[in-house]
N, C-alpha and C positions, 0 to 999 in steps of 0.2 A: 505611490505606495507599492512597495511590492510581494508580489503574487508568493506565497510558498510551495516550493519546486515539490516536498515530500509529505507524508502523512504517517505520522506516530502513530504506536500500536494504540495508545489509548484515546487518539482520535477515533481510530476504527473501529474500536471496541465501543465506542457511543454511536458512530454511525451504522453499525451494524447489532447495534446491540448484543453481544459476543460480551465471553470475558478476553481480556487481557491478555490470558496467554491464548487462548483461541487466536486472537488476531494475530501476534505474533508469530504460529504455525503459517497464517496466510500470508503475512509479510514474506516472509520465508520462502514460500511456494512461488509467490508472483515475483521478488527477487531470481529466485532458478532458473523459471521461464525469462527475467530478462538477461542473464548471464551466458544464457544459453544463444540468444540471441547477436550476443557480441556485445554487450551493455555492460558498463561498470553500476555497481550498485552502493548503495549505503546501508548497514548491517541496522537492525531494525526499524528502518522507514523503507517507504516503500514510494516512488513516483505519485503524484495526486493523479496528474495522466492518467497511465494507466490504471489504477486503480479503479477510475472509474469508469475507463475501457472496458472492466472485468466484469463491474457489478451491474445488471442493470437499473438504472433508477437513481445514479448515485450521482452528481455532478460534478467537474473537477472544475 
């Protein structure tokens, strides 16, 4: 089975309980940061990785 690389805003928005567009602004934000890094990204997901590099408590 395989693992999924990214995380949807309305994943994040249950895992964080946020709305929607909330998450979205964050998809956004941790995208930047990896762009900025040299990363290519995918326009609203966001890495499960990192993501949960970000949050604490979250597991990826």
């Amino acid at each position: 089975m395989v693992k999924k690389l990214f995380i949807t805003a309305a994943e994040m928005a249950e895992i964080l309980g946020v709305s929607k567009a909330h998450a979205y602004k964050i998809i956004r934000k941790l995208n930047d940061e990896l762009k900025n890094e040299g990363y290519m990204t995918v326009t609203g997901k966001v890495s499960q990785k990192y993501f949960a590099e970000k949050f604490y408590g979250v597991t990826g």
